[in-house]
C-alpha positions in Angstrom: 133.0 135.5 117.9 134.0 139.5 116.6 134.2 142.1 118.7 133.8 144.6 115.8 134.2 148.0 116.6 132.5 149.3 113.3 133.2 153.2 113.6 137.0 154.3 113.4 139.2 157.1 112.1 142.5 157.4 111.3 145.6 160.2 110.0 143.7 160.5 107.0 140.7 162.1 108.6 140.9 166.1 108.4 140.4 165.3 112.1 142.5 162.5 113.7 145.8 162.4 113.8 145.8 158.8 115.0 148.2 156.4 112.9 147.5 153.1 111.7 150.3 151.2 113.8 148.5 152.9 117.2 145.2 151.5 116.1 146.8 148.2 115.4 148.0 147.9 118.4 145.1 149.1 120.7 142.5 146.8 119.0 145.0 144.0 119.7 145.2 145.2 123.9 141.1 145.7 123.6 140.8 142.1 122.0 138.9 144.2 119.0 139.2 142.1 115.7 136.9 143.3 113.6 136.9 147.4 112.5 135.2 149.7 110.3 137.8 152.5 108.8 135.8 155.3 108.3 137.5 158.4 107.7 136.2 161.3 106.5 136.1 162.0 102.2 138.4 159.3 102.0 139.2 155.7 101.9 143.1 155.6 101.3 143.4 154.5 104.9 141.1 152.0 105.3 142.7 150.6 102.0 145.8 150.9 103.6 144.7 149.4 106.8 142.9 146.2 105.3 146.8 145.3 103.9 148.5 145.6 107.0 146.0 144.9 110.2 146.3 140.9 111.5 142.6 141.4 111.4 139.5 141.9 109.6 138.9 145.6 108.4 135.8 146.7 106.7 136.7 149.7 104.2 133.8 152.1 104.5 134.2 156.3 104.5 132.0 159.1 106.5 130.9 160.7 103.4 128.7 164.5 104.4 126.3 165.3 102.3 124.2 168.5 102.5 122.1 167.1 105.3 124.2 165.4 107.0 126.8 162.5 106.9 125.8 158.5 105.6 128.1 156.2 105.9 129.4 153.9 103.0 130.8 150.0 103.8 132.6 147.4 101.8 133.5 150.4 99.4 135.8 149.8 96.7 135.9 153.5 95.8 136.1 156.9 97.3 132.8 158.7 96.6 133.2 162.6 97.5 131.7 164.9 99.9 128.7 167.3 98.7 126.6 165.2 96.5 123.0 164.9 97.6 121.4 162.4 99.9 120.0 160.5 96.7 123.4 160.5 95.0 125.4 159.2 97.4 123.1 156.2 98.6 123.3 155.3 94.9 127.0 155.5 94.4 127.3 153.6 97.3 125.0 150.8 96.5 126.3 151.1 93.0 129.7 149.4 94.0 128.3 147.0 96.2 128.1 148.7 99.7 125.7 149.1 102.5 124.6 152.4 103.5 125.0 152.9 107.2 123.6 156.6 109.3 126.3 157.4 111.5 125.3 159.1 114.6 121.9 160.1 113.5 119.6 162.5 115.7 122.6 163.8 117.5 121.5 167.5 117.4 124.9 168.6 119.2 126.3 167.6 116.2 125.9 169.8 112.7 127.2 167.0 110.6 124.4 164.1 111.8 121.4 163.3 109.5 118.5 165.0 110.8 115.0 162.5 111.0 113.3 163.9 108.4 115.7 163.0 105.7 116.5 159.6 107.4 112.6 158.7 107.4 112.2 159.2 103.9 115.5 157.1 102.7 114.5 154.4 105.5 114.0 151.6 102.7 117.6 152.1 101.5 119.5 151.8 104.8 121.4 148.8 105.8 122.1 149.6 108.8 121.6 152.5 112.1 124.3 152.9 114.1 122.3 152.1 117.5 125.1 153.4 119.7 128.0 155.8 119.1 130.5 156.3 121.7 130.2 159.9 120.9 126.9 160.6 121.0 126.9 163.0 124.4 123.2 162.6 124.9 121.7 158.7 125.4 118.5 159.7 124.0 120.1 159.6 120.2 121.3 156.2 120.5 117.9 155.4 121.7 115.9 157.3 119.2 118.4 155.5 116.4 117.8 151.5 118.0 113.9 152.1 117.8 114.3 153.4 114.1 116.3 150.5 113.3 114.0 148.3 115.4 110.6 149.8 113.9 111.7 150.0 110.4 113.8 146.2 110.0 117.2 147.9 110.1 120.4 146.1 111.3 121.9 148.0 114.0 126.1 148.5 114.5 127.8 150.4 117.0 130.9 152.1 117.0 133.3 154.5 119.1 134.1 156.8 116.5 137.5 157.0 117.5 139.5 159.4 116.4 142.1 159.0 119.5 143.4 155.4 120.1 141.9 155.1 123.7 138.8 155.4 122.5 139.2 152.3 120.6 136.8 149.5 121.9 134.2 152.2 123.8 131.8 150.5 121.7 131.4 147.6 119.6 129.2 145.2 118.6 129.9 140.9 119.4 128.6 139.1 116.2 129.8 136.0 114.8 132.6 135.2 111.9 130.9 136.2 108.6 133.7 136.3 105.3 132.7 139.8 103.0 129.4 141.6 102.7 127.0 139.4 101.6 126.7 137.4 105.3 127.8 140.9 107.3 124.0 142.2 107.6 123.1 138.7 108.6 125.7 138.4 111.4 125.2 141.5 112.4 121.7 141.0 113.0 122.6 138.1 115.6 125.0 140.9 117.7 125.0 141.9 121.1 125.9 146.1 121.3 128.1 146.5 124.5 129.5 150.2 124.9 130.2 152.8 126.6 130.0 156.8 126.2 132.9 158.2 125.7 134.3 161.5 127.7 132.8 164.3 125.8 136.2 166.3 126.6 137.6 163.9 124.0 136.2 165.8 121.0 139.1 168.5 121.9 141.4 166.2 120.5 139.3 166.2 117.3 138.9 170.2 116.9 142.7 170.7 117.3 143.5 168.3 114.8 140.9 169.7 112.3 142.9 173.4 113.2 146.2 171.9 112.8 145.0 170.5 108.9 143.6 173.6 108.2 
């Protein structure tokens, strides 16, 4: 059985500072074996991370569009920030990948996806992240699982770390599955366990974004 913590930054976000090493080592204390890498306009450390981690890592990016961010897995290529909603799901599924909506609903944050747009692309996600650590108010996380729930959607958690401790606040247990094509159906089988995370924690994330600036 995973515990796959499916929502993850590293140093190559604009606002972590968290090396890969670190991670390493925290998902091995947390028993975590299963991550997303999910930096932001990048995938260079995920890349990096799935040749060096003694675990399985899913290379995916937080890519922002003009409406919000969507979330690309099992990518094989960086696809950049600022193309529209349509776009981007297509360059996604174009190399193989499942489109994910990060932290959707979260009004607190300017980069989420607002419901409008994510109504109207419903038939193209793979899967609604049901609970994110981050997420300061539990009514997004709830508002996400009944999308997900209504519309047939796989639903993945994550911590959206971008400090090591917050590795393992969320993640979802599922069972072994070997690349993309069985992911969606062993994530379907998962159990979300998680925790919010201390909303004093997203200091950590404005300084770095100031110190890259």
């Amino acid at each position: 059985m995973l515990k796959a913590d499916l929502h993850i930054h590293t140093e190559y976000s604009m606002d972590c500072r968290t090396p890969l090493d670190k991670i390493i080592a925290r998902c091995l204390e947390k028993d975590i074996n299963c991550i997303a890498i999910s930096d932001h306009d990048t995938i260079e450390g995920a890349l990096k991370m799935k040749e060096i981690a003694p675990f399985k890592v899913i290379v995916a990016e937080e890519i922002l569009t003009p409406h919000g961010e969507i979330m690309g897995m099992f990518l094989k290529e960086h696809i950049p920030s600022g193309l529209s909603v349509d776009e981007t799901i297509a360059r996604i599924k174009a190399q193989g990948g499942l489109v994910c909506i990060p932290h959707a609903y979260d009004f607190l944050r300017p980069s989420s996806l607002g419901g409008k747009i994510v109504a109207e692309i419903a038939d193209r996600i793979d899967v609604m992240e049901a609970f994110n650590a981050r997420c300061t108010l539990t009514r997004c996380s709830t508002k996400a699982r009944q999308f997900a729930e209504k519309h047939g959607i796989a639903k993945g958690a994550g911590s959206d770390a971008h400090t090591a401790e917050e590795i393992g606040n969320a993640y979802v247990e599922m069972p072994e599955f070997s690349g993309r094509e069985d992911f969606l159906q062993a994530l379907v089988q998962g159990k979300i366990v998680g925790r919010r995370t201390n909303p004093l924690r997203h200091v950590s994330s404005a300084l770095a974004k100031l110190k890259n600036i």
